[in-house]
N, C-alpha and C positions, 0 to 999 in steps of 0.2 A: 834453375828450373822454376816453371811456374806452380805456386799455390794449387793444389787439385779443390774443383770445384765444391758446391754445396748442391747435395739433389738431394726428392724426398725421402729416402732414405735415409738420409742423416750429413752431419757435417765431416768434412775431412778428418776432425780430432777423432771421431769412432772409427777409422779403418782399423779393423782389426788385421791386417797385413798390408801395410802400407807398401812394401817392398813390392811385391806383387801386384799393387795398384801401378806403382810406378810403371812397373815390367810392361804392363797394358797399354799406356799412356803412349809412352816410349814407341811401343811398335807402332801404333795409331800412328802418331807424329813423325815415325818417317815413314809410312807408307804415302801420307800426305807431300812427304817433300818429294820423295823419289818417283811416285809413281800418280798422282795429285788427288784433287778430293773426291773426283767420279768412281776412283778405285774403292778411295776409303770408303765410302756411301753403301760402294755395292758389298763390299766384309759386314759392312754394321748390319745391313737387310740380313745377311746371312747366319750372323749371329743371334740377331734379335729371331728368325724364320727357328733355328735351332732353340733356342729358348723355349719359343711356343710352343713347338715337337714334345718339350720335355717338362711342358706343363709350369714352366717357372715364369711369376708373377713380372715380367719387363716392366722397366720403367717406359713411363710415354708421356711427351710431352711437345702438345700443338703449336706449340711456340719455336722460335729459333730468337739468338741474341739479337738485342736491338741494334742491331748496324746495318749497312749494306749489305741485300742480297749477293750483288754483284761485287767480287772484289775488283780493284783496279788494275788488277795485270790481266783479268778476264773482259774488261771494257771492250765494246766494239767502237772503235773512233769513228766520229762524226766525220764524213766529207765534206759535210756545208761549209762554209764562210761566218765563224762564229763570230764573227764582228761585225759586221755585214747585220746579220740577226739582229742580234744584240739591238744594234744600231734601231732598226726596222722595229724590233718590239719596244722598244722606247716610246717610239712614234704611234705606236696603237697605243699604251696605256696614255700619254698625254688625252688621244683624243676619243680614248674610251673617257678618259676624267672630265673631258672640257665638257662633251656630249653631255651627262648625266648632271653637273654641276650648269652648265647652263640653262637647260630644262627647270630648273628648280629656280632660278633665279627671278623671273619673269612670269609673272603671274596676271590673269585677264583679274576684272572687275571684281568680282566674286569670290577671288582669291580661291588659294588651294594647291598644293605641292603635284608636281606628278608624279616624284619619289624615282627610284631606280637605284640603279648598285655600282658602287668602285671597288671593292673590297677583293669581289671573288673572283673577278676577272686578273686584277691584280697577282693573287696568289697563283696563278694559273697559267699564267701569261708564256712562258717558260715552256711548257707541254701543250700548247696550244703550236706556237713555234715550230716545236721539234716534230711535229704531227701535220702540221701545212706545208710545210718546209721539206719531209722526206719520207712520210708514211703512208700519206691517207690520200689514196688515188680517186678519180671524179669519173662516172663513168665516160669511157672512149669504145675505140673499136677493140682492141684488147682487153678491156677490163670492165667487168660489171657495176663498178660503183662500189671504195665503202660505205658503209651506213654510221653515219656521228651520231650520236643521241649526245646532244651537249648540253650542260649544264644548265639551267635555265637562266640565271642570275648572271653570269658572263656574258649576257647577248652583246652588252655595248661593247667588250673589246672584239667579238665578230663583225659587227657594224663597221666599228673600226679599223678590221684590216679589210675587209669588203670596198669602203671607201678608197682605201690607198691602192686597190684594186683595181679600181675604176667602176665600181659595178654598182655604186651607192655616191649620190650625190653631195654636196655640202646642206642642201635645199633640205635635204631627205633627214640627215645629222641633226640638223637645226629642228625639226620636228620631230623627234624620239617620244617615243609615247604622244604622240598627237596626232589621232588616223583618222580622225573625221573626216575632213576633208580630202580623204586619200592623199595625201603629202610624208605622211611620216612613218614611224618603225615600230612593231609593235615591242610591247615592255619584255617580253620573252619568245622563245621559239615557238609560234603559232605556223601552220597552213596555214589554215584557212584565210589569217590576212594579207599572211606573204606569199600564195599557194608557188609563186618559184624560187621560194629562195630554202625558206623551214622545209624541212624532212617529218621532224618529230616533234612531237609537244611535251617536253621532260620538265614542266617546272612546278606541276602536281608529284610531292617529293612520292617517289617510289615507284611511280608508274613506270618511268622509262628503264630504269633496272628489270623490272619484270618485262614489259615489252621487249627489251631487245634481247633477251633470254630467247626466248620464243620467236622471236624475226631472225637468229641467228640460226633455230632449230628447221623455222622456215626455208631457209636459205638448203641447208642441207639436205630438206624433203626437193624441193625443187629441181634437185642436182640429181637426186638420186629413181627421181622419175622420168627423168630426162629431159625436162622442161625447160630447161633453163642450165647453162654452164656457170657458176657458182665457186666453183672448186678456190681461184684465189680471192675472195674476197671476205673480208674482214669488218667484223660490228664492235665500234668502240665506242665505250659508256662512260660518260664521264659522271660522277657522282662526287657528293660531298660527307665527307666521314659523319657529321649530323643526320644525314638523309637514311644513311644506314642502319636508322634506328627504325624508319618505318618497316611496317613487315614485308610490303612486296617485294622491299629494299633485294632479301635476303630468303624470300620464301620460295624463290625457283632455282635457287645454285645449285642443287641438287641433283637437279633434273640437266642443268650445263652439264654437271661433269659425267652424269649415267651417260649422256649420248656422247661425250666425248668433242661437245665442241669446241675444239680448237681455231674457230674462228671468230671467239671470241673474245675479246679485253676488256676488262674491268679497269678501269682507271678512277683511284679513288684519292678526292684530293682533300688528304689528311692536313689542314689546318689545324686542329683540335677546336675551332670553334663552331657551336650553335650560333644562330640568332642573337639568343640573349647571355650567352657565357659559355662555358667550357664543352668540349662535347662529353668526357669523362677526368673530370677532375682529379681525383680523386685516382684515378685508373691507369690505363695508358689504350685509347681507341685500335690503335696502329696491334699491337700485339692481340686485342680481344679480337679485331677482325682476322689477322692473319690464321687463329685458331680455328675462327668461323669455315672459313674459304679450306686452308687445308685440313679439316676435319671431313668435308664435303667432296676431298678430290680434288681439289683447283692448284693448279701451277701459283705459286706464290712468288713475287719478285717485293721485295721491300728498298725501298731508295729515300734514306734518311737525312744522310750526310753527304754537304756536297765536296767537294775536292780540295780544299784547304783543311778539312778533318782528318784526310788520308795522310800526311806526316806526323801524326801526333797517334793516328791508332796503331800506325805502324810502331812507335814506341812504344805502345804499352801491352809491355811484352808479361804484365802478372796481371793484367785483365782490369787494374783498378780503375780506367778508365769506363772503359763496358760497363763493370757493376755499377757506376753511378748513372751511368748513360740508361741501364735499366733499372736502376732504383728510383730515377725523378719521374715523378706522376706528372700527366700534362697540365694540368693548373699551374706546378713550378714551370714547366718548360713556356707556358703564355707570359708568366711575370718577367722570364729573363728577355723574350721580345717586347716587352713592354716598357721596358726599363732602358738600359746603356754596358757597356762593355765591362766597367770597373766593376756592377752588381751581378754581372753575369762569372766572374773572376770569384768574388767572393763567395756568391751561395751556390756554383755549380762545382767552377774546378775547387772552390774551397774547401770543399768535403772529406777531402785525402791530400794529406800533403803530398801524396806523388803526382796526383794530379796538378794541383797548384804549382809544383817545381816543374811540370812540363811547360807551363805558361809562363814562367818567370822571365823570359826576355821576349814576350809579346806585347805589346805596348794595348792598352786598354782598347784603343780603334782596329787592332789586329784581332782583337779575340769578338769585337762586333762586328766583325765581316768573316766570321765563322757563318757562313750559311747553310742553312738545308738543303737535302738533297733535291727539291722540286724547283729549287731557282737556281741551278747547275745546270746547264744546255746542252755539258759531254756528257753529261751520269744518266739526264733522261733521254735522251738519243740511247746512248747506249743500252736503259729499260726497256726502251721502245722497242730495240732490235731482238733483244731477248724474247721479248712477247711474241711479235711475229714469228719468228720463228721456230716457237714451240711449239710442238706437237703431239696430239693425243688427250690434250686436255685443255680446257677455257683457264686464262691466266687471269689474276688479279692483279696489277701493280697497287702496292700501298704507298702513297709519295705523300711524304712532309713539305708542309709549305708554310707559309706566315700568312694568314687572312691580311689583305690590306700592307702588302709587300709592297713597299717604294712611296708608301702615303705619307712616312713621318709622322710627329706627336701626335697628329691628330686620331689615326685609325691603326696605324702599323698593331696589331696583335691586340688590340682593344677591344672589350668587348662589346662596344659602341659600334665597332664598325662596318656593321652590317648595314645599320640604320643611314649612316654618314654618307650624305650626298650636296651637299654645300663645304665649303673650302672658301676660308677666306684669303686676303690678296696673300698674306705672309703665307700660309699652307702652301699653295700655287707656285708663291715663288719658290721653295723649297722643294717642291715637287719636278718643276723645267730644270731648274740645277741641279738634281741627284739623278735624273735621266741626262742631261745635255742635251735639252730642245731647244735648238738656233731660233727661239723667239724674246726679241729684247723688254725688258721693261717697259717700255714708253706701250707697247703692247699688252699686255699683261691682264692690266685692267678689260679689254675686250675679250678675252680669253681664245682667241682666234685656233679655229683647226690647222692642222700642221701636214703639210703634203712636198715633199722633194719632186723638185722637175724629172719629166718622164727620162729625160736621160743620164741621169745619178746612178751610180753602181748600186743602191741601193732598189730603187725602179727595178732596172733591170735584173739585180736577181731574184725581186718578188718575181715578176712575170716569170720567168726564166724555170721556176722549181714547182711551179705551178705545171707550165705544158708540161715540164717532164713527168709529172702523175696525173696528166690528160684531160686535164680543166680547171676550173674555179669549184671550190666547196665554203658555205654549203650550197645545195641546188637542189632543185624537185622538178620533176617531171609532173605536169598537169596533169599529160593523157598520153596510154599507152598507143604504139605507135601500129600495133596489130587490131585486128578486126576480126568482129565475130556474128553471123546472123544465125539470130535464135529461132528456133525452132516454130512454125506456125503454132497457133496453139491449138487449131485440130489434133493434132499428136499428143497433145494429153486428153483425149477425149473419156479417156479412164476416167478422169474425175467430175467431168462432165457431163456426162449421163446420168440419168436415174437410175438408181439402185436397183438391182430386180428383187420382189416379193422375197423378203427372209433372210436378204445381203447385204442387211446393215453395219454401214462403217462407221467408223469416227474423224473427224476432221482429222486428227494425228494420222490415222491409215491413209488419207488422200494426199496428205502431204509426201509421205513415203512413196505412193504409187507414183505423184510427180517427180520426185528426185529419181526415182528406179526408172523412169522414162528418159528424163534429161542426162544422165549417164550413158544410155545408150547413143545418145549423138553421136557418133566419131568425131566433132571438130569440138562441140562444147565441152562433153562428157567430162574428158581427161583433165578440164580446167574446172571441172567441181571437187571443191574441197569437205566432205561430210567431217561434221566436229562433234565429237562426241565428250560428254564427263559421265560413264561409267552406267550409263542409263539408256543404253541400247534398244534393250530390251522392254523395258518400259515403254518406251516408244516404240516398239515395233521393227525395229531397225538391225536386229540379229541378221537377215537375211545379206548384207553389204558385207557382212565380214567374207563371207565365201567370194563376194561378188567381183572384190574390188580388194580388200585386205586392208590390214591394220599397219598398217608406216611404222617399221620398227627399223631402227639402222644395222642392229645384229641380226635381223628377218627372225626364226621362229626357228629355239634352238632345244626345244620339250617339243614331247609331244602332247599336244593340249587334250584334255580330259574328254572332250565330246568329238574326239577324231571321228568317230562312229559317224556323228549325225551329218545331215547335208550342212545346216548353217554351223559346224562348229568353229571355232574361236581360232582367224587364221591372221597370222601376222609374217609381214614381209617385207623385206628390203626396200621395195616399190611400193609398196602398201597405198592407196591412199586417202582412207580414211585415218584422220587423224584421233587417238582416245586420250582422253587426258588425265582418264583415272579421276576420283575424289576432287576436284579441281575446280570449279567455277572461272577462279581469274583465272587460271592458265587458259581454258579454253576461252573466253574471251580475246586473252592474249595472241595466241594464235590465231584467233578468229580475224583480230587487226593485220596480224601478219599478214594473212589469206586476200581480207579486203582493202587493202594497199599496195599488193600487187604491182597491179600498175601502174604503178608509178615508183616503186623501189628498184622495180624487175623487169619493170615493162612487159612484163606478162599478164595478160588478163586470167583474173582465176576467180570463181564465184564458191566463195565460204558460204555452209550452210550449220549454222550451230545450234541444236537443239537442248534445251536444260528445262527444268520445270520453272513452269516464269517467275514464283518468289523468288527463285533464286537470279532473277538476273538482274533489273535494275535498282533494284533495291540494296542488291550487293555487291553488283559489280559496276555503281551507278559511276565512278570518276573516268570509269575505263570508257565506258558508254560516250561518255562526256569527251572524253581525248579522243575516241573513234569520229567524232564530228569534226573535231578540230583539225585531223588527219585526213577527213574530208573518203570516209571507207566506203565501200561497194560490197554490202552481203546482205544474207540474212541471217536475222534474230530471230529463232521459234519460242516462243514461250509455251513448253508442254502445259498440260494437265492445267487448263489456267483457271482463271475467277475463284471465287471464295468459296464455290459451293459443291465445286466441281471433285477438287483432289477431296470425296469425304471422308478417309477413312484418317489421312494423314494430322489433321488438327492444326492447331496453331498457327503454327510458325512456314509451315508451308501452303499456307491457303491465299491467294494471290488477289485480292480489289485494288490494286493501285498502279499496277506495272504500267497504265496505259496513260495515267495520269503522268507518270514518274517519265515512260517516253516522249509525252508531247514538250516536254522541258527543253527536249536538246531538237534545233529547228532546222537541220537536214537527216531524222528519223522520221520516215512515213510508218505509222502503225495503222494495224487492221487488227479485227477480234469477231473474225468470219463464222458463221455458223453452218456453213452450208460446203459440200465439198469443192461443187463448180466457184465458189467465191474463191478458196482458195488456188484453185487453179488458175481461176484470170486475176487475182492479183500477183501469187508470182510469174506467172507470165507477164503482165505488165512491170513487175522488177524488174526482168532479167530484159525484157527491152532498154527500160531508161538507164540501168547498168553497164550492161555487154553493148548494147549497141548505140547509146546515143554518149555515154560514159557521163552520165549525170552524177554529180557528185551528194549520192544521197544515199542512206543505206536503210532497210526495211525490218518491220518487227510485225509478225504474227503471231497472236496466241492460239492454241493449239486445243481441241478438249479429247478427253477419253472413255466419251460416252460413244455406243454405238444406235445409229437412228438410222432410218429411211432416208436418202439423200432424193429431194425435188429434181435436179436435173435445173442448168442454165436454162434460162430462158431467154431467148436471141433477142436483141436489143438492150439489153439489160448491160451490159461490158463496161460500159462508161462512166453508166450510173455506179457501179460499183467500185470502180477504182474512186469515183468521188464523193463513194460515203456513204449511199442513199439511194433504195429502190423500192417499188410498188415488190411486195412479198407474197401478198393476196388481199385480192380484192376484196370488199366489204359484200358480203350475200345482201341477194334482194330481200328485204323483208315491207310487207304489206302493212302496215301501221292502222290502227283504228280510224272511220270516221277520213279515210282518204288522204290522213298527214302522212309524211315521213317521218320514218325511222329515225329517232334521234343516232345520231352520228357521233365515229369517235375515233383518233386516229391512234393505234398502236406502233409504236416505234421499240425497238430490241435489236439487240445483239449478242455473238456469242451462244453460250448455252440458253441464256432468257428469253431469246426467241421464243425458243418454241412452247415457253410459259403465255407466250404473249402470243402464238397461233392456238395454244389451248383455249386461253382467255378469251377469244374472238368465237368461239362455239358457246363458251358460257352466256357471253353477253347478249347472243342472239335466242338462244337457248329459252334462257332461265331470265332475261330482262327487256327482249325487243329491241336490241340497240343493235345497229349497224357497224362493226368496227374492220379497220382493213388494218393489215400489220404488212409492218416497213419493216424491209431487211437494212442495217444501219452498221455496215462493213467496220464504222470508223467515224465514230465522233471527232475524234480527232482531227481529220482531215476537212472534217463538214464545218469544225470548229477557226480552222486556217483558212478555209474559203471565205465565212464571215465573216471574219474579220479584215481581209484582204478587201473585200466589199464596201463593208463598212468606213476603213483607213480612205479608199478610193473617193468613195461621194462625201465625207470630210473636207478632202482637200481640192473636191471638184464641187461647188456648192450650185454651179449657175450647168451642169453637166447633166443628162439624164442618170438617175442612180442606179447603179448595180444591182442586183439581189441576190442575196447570199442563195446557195443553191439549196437549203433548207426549207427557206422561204416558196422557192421557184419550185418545188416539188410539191410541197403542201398547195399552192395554191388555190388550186384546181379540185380542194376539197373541203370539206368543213368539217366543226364541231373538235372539240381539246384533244389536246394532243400529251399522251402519255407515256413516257419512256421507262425501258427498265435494261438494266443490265446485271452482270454482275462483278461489277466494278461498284467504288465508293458514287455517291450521289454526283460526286463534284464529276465523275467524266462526261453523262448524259447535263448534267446543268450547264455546261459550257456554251450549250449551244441556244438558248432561252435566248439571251438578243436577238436572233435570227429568226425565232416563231414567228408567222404573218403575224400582225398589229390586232389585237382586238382576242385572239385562240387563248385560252389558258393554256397552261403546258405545267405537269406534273411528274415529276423522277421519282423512281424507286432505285434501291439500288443494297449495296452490303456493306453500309460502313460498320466497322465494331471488329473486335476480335473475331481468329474462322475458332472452329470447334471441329473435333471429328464426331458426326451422324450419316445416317444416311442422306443421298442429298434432297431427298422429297422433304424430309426435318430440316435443311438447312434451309433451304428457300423460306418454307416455312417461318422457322426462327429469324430470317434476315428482312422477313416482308416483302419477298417479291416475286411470289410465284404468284401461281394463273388466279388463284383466288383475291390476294391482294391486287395485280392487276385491276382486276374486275370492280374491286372496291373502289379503286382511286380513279376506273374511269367513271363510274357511277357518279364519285363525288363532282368529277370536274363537272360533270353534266348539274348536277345539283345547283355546284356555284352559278354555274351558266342561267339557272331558272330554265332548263328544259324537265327533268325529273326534277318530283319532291326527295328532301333529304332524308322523308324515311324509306325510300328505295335503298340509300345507306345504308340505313339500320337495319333492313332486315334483309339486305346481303351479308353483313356482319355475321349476324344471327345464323344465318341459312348456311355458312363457311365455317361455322363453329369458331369463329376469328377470336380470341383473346384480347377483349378493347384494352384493358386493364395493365398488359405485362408489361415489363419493362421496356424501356428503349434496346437493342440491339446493339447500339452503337454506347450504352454503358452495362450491357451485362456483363 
């Protein structure tokens, strides 16, 4: 019989009734034989369920032994032709290697590497296979498409089997990271360069864990509103046991297992290396993640060992194999692939002579082709099938692999071989030898791609396993193949009109009033996605939960506390409002889900995600980032926005920069509208270039929470405002002394500063004689991209009539400086100064510096850019001009009570 284990309670020597331990053991072990281990599983819940009853401290422990999940009489066997494979994966890692090594080899004038990876594709290779070859279907008429989020770092062995595909050129190989010229591949999964080939952009570590969390939850809302048939399809993540250290890695499993998505896989490929060495040395990754995942809910499958370990564990019938198998930390387990058979003899099985006597008639090259379980092609077929399969819960596979499998001295387990993208001639040759690639020496030195003629058994059963799961992968869909005409925008004339006497709103409310319109559609509505984090209410957006409901998969199983009121807190099955609770990323998350649509689902669906703007691109700025790459279709609201706006909240939630932070990423159109009708004809002009022309551009509005008199559109005006810039109000006549005019002066604002800069425009006439007209200014931003588009143009057209930025073409037709404010940092309104006609001064005000919480007439104040300031810096510009003397300055100064003296703002 075997030794009884050690748990925290104590070692085997303290059983104070060993007989009776025995007695336990015993029955266990044959319930296990007779009746197998689903029997025994469900006794232990039983006992342990009884335990709890009675109040006694269970032992519990997140862990299971380091071996195979799956034992080998529970394998599901492979159908394919593992030689055949085999064969076929040979031939992708050669020319995953040649690709990356030749790239490097050959450098222009100026020198310089393009770099790229062998290593991880290498490790991977195996599960890559087993997942083309008999899992992961493309969509057909039968099947929607799974979704890959692959690795980022493996592109070139997808390039590589693409090519042997036919779907990737030799032409296309030879240029790998070289896309200037549109000829080559880009270095990772991008859209946006390959828009039909990339899905995802996973090579920002952590993002596509969290994404596909969320595109999986997606999947399930789609299904369950009846939008979309969803039910067999599957989202697999492939990750790398390093990656898992980011937070987003690991910060939504949570939320996998509460909704129970069982359409999800985790595929995590446990090399134990980082970058630059171990992922936990010291540790063991593989057992700290499985704790993670099933502490969380998650179906766990571990596949360590591949099938030449299964007659040796079947021997070791007192475990001492096991305990060193869980006593080596993965530092040792890197040194034994690093090294050769004889070192792996000595310091693994050398640990226990029983060990060691198992291997005594293995000869040192038999105990180095002991391999792990992730370069096994029956053990991960057979994980693979387990995964699908399950139900009720998102599975994790944990697969061991070797970074840099099949590279030899150079890379194999190295911790170099991340870096490692040159191979010399001996590497190479060592490399076509231990694969068996039929290319001779006298070859070598060219390092030639490797393709078998289309009528090879190998040919044919790529093709072959391919139609039978209904395509080629990966693949992307451009544009959805359904149609949608949006709404005239007469039908939001709610927003559009002026306010009547004492029914002042806030831009937040117009935005509201247009979504509660656009719902009403019958044909759009149901494709509006509302995305919430916990701030509803804030926004004024209680009223949707009755309207429309909150998307829960177990619908609403309390009775919520405001059952009473009309808007109380209603969640349903079909729900479709999505809330994401305390969440930032998540609802970003979801938001990509929503605004990629079409092209995952081929379903057009318009995400509307509202948050308070510090919180968005400044926090959730990679996501932002990957949403362009992904090439998304939504809207971003940024609540309560600018610096002076949220007063009472301080710090860290006062927002000068979002607009800046969106002009970064160059298909987000931002606005930072002041006026209700602005926001109405800019998302109506979204939801045109979105829904119905499917431009691949997605839109960011900040949003305020003040409530004012709203002006009403003024017809003609539509155009100008999608482009940045409109007459707001005219400059009053004023009769100047002596028959001159009124010095002139042109105010520009956006956002809340407007209407700093319509108050300023009564002072200056007021209290100074000066003429000023105030420009409604939707969007630096966009005024910022016209000038420069302009500017780029008559550069490269020298002998052409010039452009003029539409800045310039609006100002024309007027005179005297031109002064901007917002409340954003200075840099948003200064973007646009090349642009001002030739000869105008042009002045910013704006809130750089820490926010504070005051009230917001003190913030303006303290930030310098309310109507007073205003008035000062147009005064000034007029000064510099020699129209007014500069003591008109001083004793506006004077006359404002202005503080000449205080600090800067931007260091208090």
């Amino acid at each position: 019989m075997s030794a009884l284990p050690e748990n925290r309670f104590g070692s085997a020597a303290n059983d104070t009734d060993a007989q009776e331990t025995r007695e336990w053991m015993d029955a266990l072990s044959a319930v296990i034989d007779s009746e197998g281990p689903e029997r025994a599983h469900f006794l232990l819940e039983q006992l342990l369920e009884h335990a709890r009853q009675n109040s006694i401290d269970k032992p519990f422990s997140a862990n299971t032994a380091y071996v195979n999940t799956i034992e080998p009489d529970q394998e599901e066997r492979c159908p394919g032709n593992l030689e055949i494979e085999e064969r076929l994966r040979a031939y992708m890692r050669w020319n995953a290697m040649a690709m990356v090594v030749k790239a490097n080899r050959h450098h222009p004038p100026e020198g310089g590497d393009l770099g790229g990876h062998i290593g991880s594709f290498a490790s991977l290779a195996n599960m890559f296979g087993a997942g083309f070859n008999h899992f992961w279907h493309a969509e057909s008429e039968n099947h929607g498409g799974d979704c890959l989020y692959i690795q980022g770092h493996v592109s070139p062995g997808i390039y590589a089997r693409a090519y042997l595909e036919g779907r990737l050129t030799e032409e296309q190989l030879l240029n790998f990271r070289q896309e200037v010229d549109g000829k080559g591949l880009s270095s990772y999964p991008h859209p946006k360069l390959m828009p039909e080939f990339w899905q995802f952009p996973t090579v920002s570590m952590g993002l596509g864990p969290l994404m596909a969390i969320y595109q999986a939850r997606f999947l399930k809302y789609l299904h369950a509103r009846g939008i979309a048939d969803t039910a067999n399809r599957k989202v697999w993540v492939f990750c790398g046991d390093g990656e898992m250290d980011e937070v987003e890695s690991l910060g939504a499993i949570g939320l996998a297992a509460r909704e129970r998505l069982d359409n999800l896989i985790f595929v995590i490929n446990c090399n134990l290396q980082r970058l630059d060495g171990p992922v936990r040395g010291n540790g063991k990754i593989i057992q700290e993640l499985e704790a993670e995942f099933r502490g969380s809910g998650w179906n766990v499958i571990k596949l360590l060992w591949g099938s030449n370990w299964d007659p040796l564990l079947a021997r070791d019938k007192d475990g001492a194999l096991r305990k060193i198998m869980m006593e080596t930390n993965d530092g040792d387990y890197q040194s034994f692939k690093a090294n050769d058979g004889a070192y792996v003899r000595k310091h693994f099985f050398g640990r226990d002579p029983r060990t060691l006597e198992m291997v005594s008639k293995m000869s040192d090259e038999d105990i180095w082709q002991l391999r792990r379980g992730g370069h096994d092609s029956q053990k991960v077929y057979a994980a693979f099938d387990a995964a699908v399969k399950h139900t009720g819960q998102p599975t994790v596979l944990l697969v061991k692999t070797v970074k840099g499998f099949g590279m030899g001295k150079i890379g194999e387990g190295k911790n170099t071989v991340h870096q490692t993208k040159k191979l010399g001639d001996d590497d190479i040759r060592a490399f076509r030898d231990r694969f068996n690639i039929p290319i001779p020496d006298s070859q070598l030195g060219d390092l030639p791609f490797y393709k078998p003629a289309d009528d090879t058994p190998e040919m044919k059963y790529l093709h072959e396993r391919r139609k039978a799961l209904g395509g080629y992968l990966p693949h992307r869909r451009v544009k959805a193949d359904e149609s949608f005409t949006v709404p005239s925008l007469d039908t939001f004339k709610a927003v559009l009109e002026p306010t009547a006497e004492g029914r002042e709103i806030s831009t937040t409310q117009a935005y509201v009033r247009f979504l509660t319109q656009l719902l009403r559609d019958k044909a759009l509505g149901p494709r509006v996605v509302p995305i919430l984090v916990d701030e509803a209410r804030t926004f004024g957006m209680e009223g949707l939960f009755r309207q429309v409901g909150i998307y829960n998969p177990d619908g609403q199983q309390y009775t919520p506390v405001d059952k009473d009121q009309v808007m109380y807190y209603k969640e349903d099955k079909s729900g479709q409002i999505l809330q994401e609770g305390i969440n930032e990323a998540g609802g970003m998350a979801s938001w990509i889900a929503a605004a990629t649509s079409y092209s995952t689902n081929n379903r057009i669906m318009v995400p509307f995600y509202v948050y308070y703007s510090m919180f968005g691109f400044q926090r959730i700025g990679d996501l932002a980032w990957a949403a362009g790459d992904m090439q998304a279709r939504g809207f971003l609201l940024g609540g309560t926005s600018g610096r002076t706006t949220l007063n009472g909240e301080g710090l860290q939630h006062e927002d000068g920069h979002s607009h800046i932070l969106a002009n970064t990423i160059p298909n987000c159109v931002s606005y930072d509208p002041t006026f209700a009708h602005e926001v109405g004809v800019i998302l109506h002009h979204g939801l045109k270039r979105m829904v119905e022309k499917q431009d691949n551009v997605y839109y960011y509005l900040t949003l305020l929470n003040e409530n004012y008199p709203m002006p009403g559109l003024q017809p003609g005006t539509e155009e100008q405002i999608i482009k940045g810039m409109y007459l707001c109000k005219q400059a009053p006549a004023i009769k100047a002394a002596k028959g001159k005019e009124a010095p002139a002066v042109q105010l520009l604002g956006s956002g809340t500063i407007l209407r700093e800069s319509i108050a300023a425009q009564e002072l200056l006439e007021k209290d100074w004689g000066v003429a000023a007209s105030v420009w409604s200014c939707p969007s630096f931003n966009e005024l910022t991209r016209d000038g420069q588009d302009a500017d780029r143009w008559n550069l490269l057209h020298p002998t052409e009539t010039p452009r003029v930025p539409f800045v310039a073409e609006q100002l024309s037709a007027t005179s005297g400086p031109v002064v901007a404010s917002t409340d954003y940092m200075k840099a948003y309104a200064e973007q646009i100064r090349p642009f001002i006609p030739k000869g105008r001064s042009y002045r910013v005000l704006g809130t750089d510096g820490f926010g504070r919480s005051d009230f917001r007439s003190k913030l303006r104040e303290h930030f310098e850019v309310n109507r007073h300031y205003i008035v000062v810096a147009a005064l000034k510009a007029l000064a510099d001009d020699g129209v007014l003397p500069a003591q008109k300055v001083a004793d506006a100064i004077k006359k404002y009570g202005i503080n000449a003296d205080k600090i800067n703002p931007l260091y208090a």
